[in-house]
C-alpha positions in Angstrom: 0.0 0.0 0.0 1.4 3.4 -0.9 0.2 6.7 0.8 0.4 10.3 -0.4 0.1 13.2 2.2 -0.5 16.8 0.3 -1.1 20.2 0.9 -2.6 22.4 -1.6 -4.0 25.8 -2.1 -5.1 26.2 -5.6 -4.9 22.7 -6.1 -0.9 22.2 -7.9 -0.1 19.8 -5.0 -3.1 17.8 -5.3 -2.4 17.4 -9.3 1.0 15.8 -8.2 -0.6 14.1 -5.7 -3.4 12.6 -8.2 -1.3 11.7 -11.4 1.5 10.2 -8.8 -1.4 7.7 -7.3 -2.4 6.7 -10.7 1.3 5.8 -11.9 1.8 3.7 -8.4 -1.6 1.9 -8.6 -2.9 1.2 -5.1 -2.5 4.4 -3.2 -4.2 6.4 -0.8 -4.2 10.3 -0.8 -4.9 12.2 2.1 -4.6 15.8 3.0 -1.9 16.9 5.8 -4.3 19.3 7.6 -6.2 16.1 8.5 -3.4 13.9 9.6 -4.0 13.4 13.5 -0.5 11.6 14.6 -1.0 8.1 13.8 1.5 5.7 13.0 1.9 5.2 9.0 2.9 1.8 8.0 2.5 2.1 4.2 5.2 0.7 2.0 6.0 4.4 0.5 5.1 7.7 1.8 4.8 10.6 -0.4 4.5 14.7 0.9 3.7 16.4 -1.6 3.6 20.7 -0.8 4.2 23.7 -2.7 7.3 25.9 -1.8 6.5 29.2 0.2 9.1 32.0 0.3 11.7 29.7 -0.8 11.6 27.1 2.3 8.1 25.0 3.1 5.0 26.0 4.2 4.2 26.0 8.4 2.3 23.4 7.9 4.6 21.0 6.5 7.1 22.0 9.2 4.1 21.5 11.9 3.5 18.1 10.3 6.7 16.5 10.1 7.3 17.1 14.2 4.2 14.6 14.9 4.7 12.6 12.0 5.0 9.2 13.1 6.5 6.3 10.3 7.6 3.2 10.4 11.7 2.4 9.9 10.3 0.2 6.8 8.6 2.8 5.0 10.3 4.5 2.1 9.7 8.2 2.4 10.3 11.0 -0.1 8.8 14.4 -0.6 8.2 16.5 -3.8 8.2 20.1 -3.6 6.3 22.0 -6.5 7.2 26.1 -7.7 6.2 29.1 -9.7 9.5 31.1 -8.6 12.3 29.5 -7.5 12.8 26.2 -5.0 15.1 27.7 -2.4 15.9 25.1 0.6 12.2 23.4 0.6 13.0 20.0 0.6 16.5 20.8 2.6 13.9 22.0 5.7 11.7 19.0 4.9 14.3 16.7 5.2 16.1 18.5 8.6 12.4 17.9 10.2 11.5 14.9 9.4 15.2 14.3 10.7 15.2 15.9 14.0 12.3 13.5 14.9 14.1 9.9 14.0 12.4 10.1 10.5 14.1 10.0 7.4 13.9 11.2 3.7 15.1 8.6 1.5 14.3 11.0 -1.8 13.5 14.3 -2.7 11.8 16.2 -5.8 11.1 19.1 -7.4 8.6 20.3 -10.0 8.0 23.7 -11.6 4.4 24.5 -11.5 2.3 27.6 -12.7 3.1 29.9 -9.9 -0.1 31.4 -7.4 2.0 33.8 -5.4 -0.7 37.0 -5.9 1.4 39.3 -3.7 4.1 39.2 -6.7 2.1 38.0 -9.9 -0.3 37.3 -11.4 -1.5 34.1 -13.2 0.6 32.6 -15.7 -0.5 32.4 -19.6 -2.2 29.8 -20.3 0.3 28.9 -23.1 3.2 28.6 -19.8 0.4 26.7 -17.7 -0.3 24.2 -20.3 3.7 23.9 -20.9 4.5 23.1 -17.2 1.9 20.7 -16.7 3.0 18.5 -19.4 6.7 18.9 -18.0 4.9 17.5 -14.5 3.1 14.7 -15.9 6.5 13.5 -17.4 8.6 14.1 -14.1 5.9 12.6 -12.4 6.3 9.3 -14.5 10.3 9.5 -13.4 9.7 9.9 -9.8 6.6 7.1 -10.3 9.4 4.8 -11.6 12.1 5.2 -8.6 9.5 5.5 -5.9 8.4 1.5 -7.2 12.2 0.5 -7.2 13.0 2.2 -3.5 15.2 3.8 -5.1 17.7 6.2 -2.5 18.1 9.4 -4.4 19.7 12.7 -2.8 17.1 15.8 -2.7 17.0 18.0 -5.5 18.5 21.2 -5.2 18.3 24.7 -6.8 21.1 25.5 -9.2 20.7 29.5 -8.5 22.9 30.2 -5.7 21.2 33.2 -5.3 17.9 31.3 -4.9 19.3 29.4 -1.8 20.3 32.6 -0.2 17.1 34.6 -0.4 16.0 31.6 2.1 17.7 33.7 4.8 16.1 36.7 4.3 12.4 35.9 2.9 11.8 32.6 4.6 12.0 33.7 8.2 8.9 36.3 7.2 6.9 32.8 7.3 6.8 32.5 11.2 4.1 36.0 11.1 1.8 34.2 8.6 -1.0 32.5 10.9 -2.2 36.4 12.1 -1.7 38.2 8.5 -5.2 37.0 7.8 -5.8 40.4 9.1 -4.7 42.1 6.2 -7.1 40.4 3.9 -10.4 42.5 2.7 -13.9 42.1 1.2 -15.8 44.4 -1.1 -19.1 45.1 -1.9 -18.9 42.1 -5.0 -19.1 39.5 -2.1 -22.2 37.5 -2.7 -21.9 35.4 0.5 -21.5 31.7 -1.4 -19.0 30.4 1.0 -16.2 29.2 -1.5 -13.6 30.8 0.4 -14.9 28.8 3.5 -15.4 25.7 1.8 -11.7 25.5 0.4 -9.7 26.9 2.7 -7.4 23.9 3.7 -6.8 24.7 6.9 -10.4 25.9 7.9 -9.8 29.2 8.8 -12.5 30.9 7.1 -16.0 31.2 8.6 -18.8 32.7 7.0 -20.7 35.2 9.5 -23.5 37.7 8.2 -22.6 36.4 4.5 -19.2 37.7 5.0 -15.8 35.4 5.3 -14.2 36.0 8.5 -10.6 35.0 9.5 -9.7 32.8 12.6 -5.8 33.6 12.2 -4.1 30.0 11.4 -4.2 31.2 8.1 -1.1 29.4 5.9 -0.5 32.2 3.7 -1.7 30.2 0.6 -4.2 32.8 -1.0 -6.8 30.1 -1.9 -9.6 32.2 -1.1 -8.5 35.2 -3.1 -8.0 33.0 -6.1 -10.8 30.9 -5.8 -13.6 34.0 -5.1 -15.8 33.9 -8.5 -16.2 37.9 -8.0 -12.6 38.8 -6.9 -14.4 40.3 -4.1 -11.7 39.0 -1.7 -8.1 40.4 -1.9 -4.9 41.3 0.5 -4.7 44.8 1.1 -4.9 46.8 -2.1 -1.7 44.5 -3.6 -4.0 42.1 -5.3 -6.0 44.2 -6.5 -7.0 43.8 -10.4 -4.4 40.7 -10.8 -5.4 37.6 -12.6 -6.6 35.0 -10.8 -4.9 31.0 -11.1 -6.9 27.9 -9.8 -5.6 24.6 -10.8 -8.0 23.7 -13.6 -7.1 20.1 -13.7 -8.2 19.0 -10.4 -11.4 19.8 -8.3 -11.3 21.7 -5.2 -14.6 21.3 -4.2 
């Protein structure tokens, strides 16, 4: 039995997550939010999470403290990008590490990038060109995963990239309370999207209005996914295109 844990925004995890199951066969998926401590005793683990100001997401550093897996288990982690990779899988790996796990691979894949602070949505032309480029290097990693196979992470080859991680990445710690910076407008029709796919369930509605519980991950799923771009994050988003994964459902 395989397992997949993910953690997606705007759904470029959970398309890794999906074409890797179908390339190993019998495979569970499940979604890291919802993983509770318990001991996994699969054959091979996959994380699967998207790299947030060059280093991983809270959430992936919250999970692999309580992860608990067995000695037997072969363990790897694939980290997916619209900038640059910095030292994601490096922090992954130190983690998992620091707890008696281990990481016998690592991987990375450029995705369309959802970082709204700094861009807007790709062209479709670039979108439809990294996808293909994951469902081949998702085939590759499909392949060693099956074999076992003991493969040193992946590493950026921009030096530069790995030492933005210092500066950027350390901004990730205040993320959880800058829910407070995101605002609604009059376009807000109360239909609960926001709510219903924000991974971490921060979002409740109250008087048809999305309210904030600050554990908020930073991942801007409810600015992308609002059908009236009624939600954005201070004036910065204003106007930008919007990207949702449109190869998986979120909902």
């Amino acid at each position: 039995m395989n397992e997949i844990f993910y953690f997606s925004g705007t759904g470029n995890s959970l398309q890794i997550a999906k074409d890797l199951a179908k390339e190993l066969g019998e495979c569970a998926i499940r979604k890291i939010p919802e993983y509770k401590g318990e001991m996994v005793n699969s054959d091979t683990l996959g994380i699967v999470f998207p790299v947030y100001n060059w280093g991983e997401p809270l959430i992936i550093k919250e999970f692999t403290k309580k992860l608990h897996v067995s000695k037997n288990t072969y363990v790897y982690a694939i980290a997916n990008y619209g900038g640059l990779p910095g030292k994601a899988l490096d922090l992954c790996k130190e983690g998992l590490e620091s707890k008696g796990n281990h990481l016998d691979a690592g991987f990375l894949i450029p995705m369309p990038g959802n970082y709204i602070l700094w861009y807007e949505a790709f062209s479709e032309e670039k979108q439809l060109a990294l996808f293909q480029k994951e469902k081949e290097k998702v085939s590759k990693i499909a392949a060693m995963v099956k074999d076992r196979k003991r493969k040193r992470i992946e590493k950026s080859h921009a030096v530069i990239d790995r030492l933005f991680v210092n500066h950027y990445y350390k901004e990730v710690a205040g993320f959880h309370t800058q829910d407070k910076n995101f605002v609604v407008n009059d376009q807000c029709v109360g239909c609960g999207l926001c709510e219903k796919r924000c991974p971490v369930h921060n979002i409740q509605m109250a008087g048809g209005k999305p309210k904030w519980n600050h554990k908020c991950e930073q991942c801007f799923a409810c600015v992308q996914s609002c059908p009236k771009q009624a939600i954005d994050y201070k004036e910065i988003t204003k106007g930008k295109k919007r990207y949702v994964n449109p190869n998986v459902s979120l909902s």
